[in-house]
MARTORVEX-560123 format. One line per field, with one value per residue: residue in one letter; z, y, x of N, C-alpha, C in turn. Coordinates in nm, 2 decimals. Example, Ala and Ser with C-alpha at 12.3 -4.5 7.8 and 13.67 -1.06 7.14 Angstrom:
! MARTORVEX-560123
residuo: [A:S] .
n_zz: [0.78:0.71] .
n_yy: [-0.57:-0.22] .
n_xx: [1.32:1.28] .
ca_zz: [0.78:0.71] .
ca_yy: [-0.45:-0.11] .
ca_xx: [1.23:1.37] .
c_zz: [0.78:0.79] .
c_yy: [-0.33:0.00] .
c_xx: [1.32:1.29] .
***
This chain:
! MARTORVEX-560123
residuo: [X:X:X:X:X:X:X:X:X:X:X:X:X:X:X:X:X:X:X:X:X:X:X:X:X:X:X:X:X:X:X:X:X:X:X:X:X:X:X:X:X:X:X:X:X:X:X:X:X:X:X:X:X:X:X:X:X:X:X:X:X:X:X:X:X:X:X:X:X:X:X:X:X:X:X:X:X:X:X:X:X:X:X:X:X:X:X:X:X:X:X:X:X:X:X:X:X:X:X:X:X:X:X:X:X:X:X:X:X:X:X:X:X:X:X:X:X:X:X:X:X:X:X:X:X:X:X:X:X:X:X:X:X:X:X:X:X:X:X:X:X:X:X] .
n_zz: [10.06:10.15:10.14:10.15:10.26:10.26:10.43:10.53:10.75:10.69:10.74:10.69:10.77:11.02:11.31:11.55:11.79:11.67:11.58:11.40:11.20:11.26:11.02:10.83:10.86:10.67:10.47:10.39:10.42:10.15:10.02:10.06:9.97:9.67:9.65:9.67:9.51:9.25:9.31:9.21:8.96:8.87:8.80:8.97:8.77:8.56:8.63:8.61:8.39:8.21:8.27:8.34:8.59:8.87:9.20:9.47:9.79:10.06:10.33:10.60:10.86:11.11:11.38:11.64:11.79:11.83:11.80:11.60:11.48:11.30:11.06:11.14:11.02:10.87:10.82:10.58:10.58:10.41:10.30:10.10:10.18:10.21:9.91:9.65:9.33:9.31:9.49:9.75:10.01:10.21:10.42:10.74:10.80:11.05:11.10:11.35:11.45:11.55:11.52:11.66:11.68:11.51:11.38:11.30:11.05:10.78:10.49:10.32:9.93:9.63:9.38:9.07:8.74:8.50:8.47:8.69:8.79:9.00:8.87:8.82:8.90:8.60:8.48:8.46:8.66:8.87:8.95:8.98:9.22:9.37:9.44:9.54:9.78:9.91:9.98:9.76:9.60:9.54:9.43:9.25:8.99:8.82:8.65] .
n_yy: [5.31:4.97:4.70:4.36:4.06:3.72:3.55:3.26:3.16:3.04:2.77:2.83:3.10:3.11:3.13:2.95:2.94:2.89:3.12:3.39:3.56:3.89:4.07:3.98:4.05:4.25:4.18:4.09:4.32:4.41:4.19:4.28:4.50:4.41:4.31:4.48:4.67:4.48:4.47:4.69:4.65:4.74:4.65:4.57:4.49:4.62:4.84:4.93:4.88:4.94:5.16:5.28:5.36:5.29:5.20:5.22:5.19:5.44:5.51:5.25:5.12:4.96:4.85:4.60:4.38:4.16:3.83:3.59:3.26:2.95:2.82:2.98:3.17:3.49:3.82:4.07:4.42:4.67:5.03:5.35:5.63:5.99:5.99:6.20:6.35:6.26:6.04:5.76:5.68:5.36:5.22:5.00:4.66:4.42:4.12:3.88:3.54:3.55:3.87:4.00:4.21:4.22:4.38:4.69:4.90:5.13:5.21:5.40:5.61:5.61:5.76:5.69:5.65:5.42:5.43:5.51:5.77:6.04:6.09:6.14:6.07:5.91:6.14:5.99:5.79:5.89:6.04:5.82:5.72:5.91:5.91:5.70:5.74:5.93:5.78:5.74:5.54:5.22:4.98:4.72:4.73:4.97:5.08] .
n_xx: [5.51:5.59:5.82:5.86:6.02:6.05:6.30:6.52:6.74:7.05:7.25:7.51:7.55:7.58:7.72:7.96:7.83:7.57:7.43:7.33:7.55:7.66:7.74:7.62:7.35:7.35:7.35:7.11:6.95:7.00:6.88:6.61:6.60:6.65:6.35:6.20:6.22:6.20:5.92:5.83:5.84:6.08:6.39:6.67:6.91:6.75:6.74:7.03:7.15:6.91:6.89:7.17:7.25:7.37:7.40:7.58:7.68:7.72:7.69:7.60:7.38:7.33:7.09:7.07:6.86:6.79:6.91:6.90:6.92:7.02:6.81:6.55:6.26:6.30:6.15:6.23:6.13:6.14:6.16:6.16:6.32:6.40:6.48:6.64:6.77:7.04:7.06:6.99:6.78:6.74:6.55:6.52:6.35:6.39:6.17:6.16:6.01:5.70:5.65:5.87:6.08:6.41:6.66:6.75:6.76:6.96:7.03:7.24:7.27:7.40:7.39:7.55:7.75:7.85:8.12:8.17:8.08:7.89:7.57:7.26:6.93:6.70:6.43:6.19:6.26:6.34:6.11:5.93:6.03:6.02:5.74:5.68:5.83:5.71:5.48:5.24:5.25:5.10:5.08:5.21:5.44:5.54:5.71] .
ca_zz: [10.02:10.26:10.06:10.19:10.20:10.35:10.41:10.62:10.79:10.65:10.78:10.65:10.80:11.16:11.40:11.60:11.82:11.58:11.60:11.26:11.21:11.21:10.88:10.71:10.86:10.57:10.35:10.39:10.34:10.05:10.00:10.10:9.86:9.58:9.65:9.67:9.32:9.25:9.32:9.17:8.83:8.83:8.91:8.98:8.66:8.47:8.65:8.57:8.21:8.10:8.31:8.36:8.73:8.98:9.37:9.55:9.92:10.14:10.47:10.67:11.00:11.17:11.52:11.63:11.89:11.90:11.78:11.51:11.45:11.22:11.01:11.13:10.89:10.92:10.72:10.58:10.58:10.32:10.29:10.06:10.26:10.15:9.77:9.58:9.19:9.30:9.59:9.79:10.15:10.22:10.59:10.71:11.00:11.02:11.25:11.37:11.46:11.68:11.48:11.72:11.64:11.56:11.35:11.19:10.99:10.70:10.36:10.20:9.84:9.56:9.17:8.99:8.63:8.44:8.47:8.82:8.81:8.98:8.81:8.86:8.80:8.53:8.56:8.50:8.78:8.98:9.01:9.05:9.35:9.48:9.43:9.60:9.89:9.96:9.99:9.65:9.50:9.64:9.38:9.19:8.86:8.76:8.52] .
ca_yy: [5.17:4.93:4.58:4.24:3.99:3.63:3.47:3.17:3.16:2.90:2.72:2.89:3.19:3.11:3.12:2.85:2.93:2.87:3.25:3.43:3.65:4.03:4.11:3.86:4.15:4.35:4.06:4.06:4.49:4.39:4.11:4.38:4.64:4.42:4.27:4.66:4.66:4.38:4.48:4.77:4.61:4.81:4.51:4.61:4.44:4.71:5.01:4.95:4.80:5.02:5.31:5.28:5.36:5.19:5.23:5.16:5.23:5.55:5.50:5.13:5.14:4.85:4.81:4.41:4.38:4.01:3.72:3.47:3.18:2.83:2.80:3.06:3.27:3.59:3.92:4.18:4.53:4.79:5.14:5.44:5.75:6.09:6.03:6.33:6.33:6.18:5.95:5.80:5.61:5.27:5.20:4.82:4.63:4.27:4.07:3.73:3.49:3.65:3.97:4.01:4.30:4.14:4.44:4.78:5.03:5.17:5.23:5.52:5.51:5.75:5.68:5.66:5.58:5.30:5.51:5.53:5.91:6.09:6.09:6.19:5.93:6.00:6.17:5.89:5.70:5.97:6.05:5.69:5.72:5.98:5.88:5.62:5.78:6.02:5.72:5.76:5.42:5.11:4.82:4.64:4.72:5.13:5.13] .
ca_xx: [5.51:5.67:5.80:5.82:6.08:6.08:6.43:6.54:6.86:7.07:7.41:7.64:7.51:7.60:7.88:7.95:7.70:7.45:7.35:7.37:7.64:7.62:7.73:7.46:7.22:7.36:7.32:6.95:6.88:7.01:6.76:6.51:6.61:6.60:6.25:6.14:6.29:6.15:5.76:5.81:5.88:6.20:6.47:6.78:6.94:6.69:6.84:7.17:7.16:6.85:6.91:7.28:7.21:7.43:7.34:7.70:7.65:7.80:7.71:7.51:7.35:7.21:7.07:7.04:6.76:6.75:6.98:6.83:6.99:6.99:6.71:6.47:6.28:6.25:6.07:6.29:6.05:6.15:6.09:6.23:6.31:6.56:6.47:6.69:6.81:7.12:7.06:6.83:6.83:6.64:6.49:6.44:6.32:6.37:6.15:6.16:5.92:5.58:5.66:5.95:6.19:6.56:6.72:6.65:6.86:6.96:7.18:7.27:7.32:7.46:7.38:7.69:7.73:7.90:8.24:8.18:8.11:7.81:7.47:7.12:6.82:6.61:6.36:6.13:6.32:6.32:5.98:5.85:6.08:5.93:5.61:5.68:5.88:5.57:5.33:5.14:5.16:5.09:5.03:5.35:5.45:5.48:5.80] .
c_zz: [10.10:10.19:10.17:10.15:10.28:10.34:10.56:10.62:10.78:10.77:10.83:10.71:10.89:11.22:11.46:11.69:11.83:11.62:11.43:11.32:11.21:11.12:10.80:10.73:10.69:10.43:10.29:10.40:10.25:9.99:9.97:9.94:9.70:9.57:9.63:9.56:9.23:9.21:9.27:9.00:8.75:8.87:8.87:8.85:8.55:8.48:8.60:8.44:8.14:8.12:8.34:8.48:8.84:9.09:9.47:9.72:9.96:10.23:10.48:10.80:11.04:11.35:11.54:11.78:11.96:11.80:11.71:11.52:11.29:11.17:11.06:11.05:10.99:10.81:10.72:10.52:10.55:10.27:10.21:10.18:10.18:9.97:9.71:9.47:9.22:9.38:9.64:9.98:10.15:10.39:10.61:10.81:10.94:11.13:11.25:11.39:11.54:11.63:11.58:11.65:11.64:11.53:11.30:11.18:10.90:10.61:10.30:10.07:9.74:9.43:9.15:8.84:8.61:8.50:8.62:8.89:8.91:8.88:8.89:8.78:8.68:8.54:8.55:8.64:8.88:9.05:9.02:9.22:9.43:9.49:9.59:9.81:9.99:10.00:9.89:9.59:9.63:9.61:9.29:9.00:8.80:8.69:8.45] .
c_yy: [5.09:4.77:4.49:4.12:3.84:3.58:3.37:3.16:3.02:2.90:2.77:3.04:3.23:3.14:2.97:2.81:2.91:3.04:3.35:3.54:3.74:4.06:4.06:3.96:4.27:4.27:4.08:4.22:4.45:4.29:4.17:4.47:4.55:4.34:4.42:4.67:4.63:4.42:4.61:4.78:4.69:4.72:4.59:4.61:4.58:4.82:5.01:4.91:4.91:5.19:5.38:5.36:5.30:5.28:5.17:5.24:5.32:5.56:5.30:5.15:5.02:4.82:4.69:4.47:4.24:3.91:3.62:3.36:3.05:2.80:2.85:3.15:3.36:3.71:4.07:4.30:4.64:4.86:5.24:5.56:5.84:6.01:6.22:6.25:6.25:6.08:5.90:5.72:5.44:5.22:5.05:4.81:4.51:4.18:3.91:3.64:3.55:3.77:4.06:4.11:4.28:4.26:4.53:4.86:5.06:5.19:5.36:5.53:5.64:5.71:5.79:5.60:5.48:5.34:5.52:5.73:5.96:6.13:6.11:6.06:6.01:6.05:6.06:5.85:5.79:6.02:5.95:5.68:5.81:5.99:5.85:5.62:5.87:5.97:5.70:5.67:5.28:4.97:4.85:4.69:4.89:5.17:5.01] .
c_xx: [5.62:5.73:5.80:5.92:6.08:6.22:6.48:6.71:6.92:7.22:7.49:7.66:7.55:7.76:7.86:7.90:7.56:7.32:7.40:7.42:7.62:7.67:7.64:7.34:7.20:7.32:7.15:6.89:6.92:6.96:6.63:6.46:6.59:6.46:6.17:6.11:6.20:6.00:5.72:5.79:6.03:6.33:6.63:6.92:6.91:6.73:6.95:7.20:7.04:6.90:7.02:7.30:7.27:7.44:7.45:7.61:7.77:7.79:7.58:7.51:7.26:7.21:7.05:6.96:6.78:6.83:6.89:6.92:6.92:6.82:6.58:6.42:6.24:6.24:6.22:6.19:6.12:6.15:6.19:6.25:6.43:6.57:6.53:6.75:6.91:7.17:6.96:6.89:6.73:6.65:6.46:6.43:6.30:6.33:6.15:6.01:5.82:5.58:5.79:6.05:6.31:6.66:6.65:6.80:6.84:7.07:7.16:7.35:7.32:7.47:7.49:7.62:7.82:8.06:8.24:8.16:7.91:7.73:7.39:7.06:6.79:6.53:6.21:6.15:6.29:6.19:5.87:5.90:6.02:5.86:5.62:5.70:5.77:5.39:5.23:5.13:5.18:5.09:5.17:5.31:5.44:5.60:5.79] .
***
C-alpha cells in the first residue's frame, strides 16, 4: 500500500532563493507518514493515546534530485517497509510537477512507550502492519 499526500510549498519554507529548504524535506515524510496513518484509520493521535505507541526516529535519509521552490505543489509517496514487533521503516518519494522526481528516502523508527522505554506493537498493530507491509490490504480503514 503506497499512501498519497498533496502539499504546496509555502513562504516560509524557502531560502532566499526562493528554493525550499532541505530540512522542510523531512517536514513533509512526516506529512507522508501521517497521511499513511491517516488512510489507514489508525491516526497517529490513536497510536499513542490508545495504543501508547510513540514512533521517535533513529536514523533519516533523504536524497534531493531536484529543487522546488515557492508555491509549488508537490506529492509525498508513502510506503511501509522492515515492519518488526518493535520498529518499523517508512520509504518516500516526493515528486514534483510532470511526475518529476525531487526527493526520496527514509525514516527509521523504534516504538517506545510513554516512559520512553522500548516496546513492541500490539499485536493487533502489529499485524495490520504487516499486512500492510507485505501488500495485502489496499482500501482505507482496517483498525
Amino acid at each position: 500500500m503506497e499512501s498519497v499526500a498533496k502539499v504546496r510549498v509555502r513562504y516560509e519554507e524557502t531560502d532566499r532563493m526562493g528554493v525550499a529548504y532541505y530540512a522542510n524535506y523531512l517536514v513533509w515524510f512526516e506529512v507522508g507518514r501521517t497521511q499513511l496513518f491517516k488512510d489507514l484509520g489508525l491516526t497517529y493521535r490513536r497510536l499513542e493515546d490508545e495504543y501508547e505507541c510513540i514512533l521517535p526516529i533513529v536514523e533519516a535519509y533523504c536524497k534531493y534530485r531536484k529543487s522546488v521552490g515557492y508555491d509549488d505543489e508537490i506529492k509525498v509517496f508513502t510506503r511501509l517497509g522492515n515492519v518488526s514487533k518493535k520498529g518499523l521503516t517508512f520509504h518516500y518519494r516526493i515528486e514534483g510537477e510532470g511526475c518529476s522526481l525531487v526527493a526520496e528516502g527514509f525514516t527509521r523508527h523504534v516504538v517506545v512507550g510513554r516512559n520512553g522505554k522500548v516496546k513492541s506493537f500490539p499485536n493487533e498493530v502489529y499485524n495490520l502492519l504487516k499486512r500492510i507491509e507485505n501488500g495485502g490490504l489496499k482500501a482505507r480503514r482496517h483498525l
